[in-house]
C-alpha positions as CSV (number, residue, x, y, z in Angstrom):
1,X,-11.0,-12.4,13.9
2,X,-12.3,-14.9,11.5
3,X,-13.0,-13.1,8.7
4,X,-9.7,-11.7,8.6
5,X,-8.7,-15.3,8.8
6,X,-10.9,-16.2,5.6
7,X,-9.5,-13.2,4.0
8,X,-5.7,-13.8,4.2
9,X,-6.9,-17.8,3.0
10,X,-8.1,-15.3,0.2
11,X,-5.4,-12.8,-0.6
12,X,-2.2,-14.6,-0.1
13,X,-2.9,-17.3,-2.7
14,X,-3.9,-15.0,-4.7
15,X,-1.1,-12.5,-4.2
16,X,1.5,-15.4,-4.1
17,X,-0.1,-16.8,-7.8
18,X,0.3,-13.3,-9.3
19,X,4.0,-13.2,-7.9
20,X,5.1,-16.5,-9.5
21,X,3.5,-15.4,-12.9
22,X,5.3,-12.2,-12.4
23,X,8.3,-14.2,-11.7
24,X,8.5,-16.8,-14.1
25,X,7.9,-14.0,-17.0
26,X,10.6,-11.1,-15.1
27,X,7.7,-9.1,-14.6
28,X,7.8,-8.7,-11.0
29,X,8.6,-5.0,-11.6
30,X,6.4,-3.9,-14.3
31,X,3.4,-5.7,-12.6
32,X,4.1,-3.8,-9.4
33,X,3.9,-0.3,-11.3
34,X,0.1,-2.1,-12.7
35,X,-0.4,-3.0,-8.4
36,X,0.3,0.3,-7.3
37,X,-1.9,2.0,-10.6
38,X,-4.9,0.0,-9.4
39,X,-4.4,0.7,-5.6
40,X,-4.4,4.7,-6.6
41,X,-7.7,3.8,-8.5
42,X,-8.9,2.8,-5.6
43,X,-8.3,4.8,-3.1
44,X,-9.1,8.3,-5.2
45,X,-12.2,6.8,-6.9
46,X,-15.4,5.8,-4.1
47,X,-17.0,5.1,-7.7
48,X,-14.6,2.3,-8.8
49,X,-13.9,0.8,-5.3
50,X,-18.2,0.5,-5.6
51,X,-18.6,-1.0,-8.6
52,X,-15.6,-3.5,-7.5
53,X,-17.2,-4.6,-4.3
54,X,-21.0,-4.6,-5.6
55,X,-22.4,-8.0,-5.8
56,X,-25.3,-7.0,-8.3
57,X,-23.2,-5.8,-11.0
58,X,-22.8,-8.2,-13.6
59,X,-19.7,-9.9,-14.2
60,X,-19.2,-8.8,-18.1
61,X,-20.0,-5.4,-17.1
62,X,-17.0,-5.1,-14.2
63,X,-15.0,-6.7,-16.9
64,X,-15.8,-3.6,-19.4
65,X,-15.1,-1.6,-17.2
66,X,-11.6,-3.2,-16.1
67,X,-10.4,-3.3,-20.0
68,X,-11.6,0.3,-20.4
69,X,-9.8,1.5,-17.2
70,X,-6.4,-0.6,-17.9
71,X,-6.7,0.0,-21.5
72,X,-2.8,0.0,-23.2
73,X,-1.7,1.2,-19.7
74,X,-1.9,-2.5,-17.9
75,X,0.3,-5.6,-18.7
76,X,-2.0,-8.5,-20.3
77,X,-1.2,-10.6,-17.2
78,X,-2.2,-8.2,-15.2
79,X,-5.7,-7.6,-16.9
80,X,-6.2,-11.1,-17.3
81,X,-5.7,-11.4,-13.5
82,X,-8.6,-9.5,-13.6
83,X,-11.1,-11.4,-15.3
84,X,-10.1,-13.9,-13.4
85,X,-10.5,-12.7,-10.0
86,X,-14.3,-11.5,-11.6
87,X,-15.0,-14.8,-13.3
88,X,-14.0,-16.6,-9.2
89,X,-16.0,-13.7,-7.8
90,X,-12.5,-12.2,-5.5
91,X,-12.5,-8.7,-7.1
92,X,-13.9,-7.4,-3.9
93,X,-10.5,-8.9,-2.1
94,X,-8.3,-6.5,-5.1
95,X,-7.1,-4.3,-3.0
96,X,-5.8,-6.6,-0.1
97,X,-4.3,-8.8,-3.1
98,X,-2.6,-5.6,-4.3
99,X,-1.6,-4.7,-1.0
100,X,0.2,-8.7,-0.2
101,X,1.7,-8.4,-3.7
102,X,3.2,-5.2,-2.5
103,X,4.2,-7.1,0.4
104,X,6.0,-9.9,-1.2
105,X,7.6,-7.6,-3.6
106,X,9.2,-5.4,-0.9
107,X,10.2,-9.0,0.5
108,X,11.5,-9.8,-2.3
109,X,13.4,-6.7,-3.0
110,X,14.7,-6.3,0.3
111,X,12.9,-3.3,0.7
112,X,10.7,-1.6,4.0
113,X,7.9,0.5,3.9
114,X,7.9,3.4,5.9
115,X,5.0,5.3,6.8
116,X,5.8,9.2,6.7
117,X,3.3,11.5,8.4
118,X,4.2,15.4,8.0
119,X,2.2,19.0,8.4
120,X,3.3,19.8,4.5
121,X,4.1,18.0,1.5
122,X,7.8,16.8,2.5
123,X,10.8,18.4,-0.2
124,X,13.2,15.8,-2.1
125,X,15.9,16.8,0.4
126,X,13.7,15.9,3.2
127,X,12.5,12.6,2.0
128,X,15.9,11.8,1.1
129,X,16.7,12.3,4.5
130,X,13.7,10.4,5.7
131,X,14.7,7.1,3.7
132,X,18.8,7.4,4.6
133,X,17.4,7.1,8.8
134,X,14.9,4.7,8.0
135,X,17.9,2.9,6.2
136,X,19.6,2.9,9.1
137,X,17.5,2.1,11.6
138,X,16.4,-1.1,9.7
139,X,19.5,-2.7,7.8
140,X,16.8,-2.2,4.6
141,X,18.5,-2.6,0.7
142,X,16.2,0.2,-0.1
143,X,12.9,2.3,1.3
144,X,9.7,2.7,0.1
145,X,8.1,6.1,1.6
146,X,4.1,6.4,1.8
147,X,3.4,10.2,2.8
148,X,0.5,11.5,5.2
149,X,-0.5,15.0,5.6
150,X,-1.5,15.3,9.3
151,X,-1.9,19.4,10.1
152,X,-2.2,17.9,13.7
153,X,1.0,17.0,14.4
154,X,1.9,20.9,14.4
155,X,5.4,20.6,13.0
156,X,7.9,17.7,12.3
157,X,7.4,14.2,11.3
158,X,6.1,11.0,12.3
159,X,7.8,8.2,10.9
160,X,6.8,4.7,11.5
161,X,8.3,1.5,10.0
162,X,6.2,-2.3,11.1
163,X,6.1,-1.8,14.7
164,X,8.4,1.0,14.9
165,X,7.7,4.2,15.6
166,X,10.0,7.5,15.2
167,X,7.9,10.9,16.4
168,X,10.1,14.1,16.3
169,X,6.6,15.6,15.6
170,X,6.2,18.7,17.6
171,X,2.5,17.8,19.3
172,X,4.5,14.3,20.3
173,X,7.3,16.8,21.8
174,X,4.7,18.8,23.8
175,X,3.2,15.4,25.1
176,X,6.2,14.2,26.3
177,X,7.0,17.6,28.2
178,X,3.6,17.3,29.8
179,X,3.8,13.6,30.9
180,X,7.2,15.0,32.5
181,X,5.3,17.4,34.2
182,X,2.8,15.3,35.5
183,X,5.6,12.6,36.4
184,X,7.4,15.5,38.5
185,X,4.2,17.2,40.6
């Protein structure tokens, strides 16, 4: 429990100090397209997410790396972020910093994030569909979906907002039959 206390003393300042930049310069936007850019780095590279977290890797060298990966593609701020998160030795705390930004900026957009887990790739019409309950259900200005694939759920959805939890999934169907039964016998 006390790390994670050390690490939100970490991330929110961080988080919160990249917001106000964003804000002051109307950047909130673009900076959140550089947040979620980074976030995809990590997650589908184990070789970046290794060199960010490893101690014995030089500081000029993660910054060489940094400027190579966010090249033209990265705001200034947002690079300069960077460095500085290298030159105070926090660039193993980048992806919860990307995550609270994403958090702040949902805040400040009015917008939830919804959590949908399906047994395929969902279609436009079905996302659609996904964000107009989720909209409804929460009061939310707009909807940000994050897709699963989960073949285990057999067929249907999962969708799960905070603390909420919608399963119209077909193994959480079967479950609920079989609690039934056991209630009944």
């Amino acid at each position: 429990m006390k790390g994670g206390m050390v690490i939100g003393e970490i991330v929110e300042p961080y988080a919160e100090g990249l917001m106000s930049l964003a804000q002051e310069q109307n950047l909130t936007e673009r900076l959140g397209e550089d947040v979620r850019d980074i976030l995809k780095m990590l997650s589908s590279s184990p070789e970046f997410s290794q060199l960010i977290a490893n101690p014995l890797i030089k500081p000029e060298a993660k910054k060489a790396v940094l400027r190579q990966v966010g090249g033209d593609r990265m705001h200034p701020y947002t690079l300069n972020f960077l460095m500085l998160l290298v030159d105070r030795r926090r660039l193993q705390f980048l992806e919860g910093i990307c995550k609270q930004y994403q958090a702040i900026l949902r805040k400040l957009n009015q917008t939830v994030l919804a959590e949908v887990t399906s047994t395929v790739e969902l279609t436009e019409a079905q996302k659609q569909a996904a964000i107009e309950r989720v909209k409804g259900m929460t009061g939310a200005a707009a909807v940000e979906l994050e897709s699963k694939i989960d073949p285990e759920i057999i067929g249907g959805v999962i969708i799960k907002v905070g603390s909420q939890v919608i399963d119209a999934s077909l193994r959480g169907q079967l479950r609920r039959i079989g609690i039934s039964l056991n209630a009944a016998s």
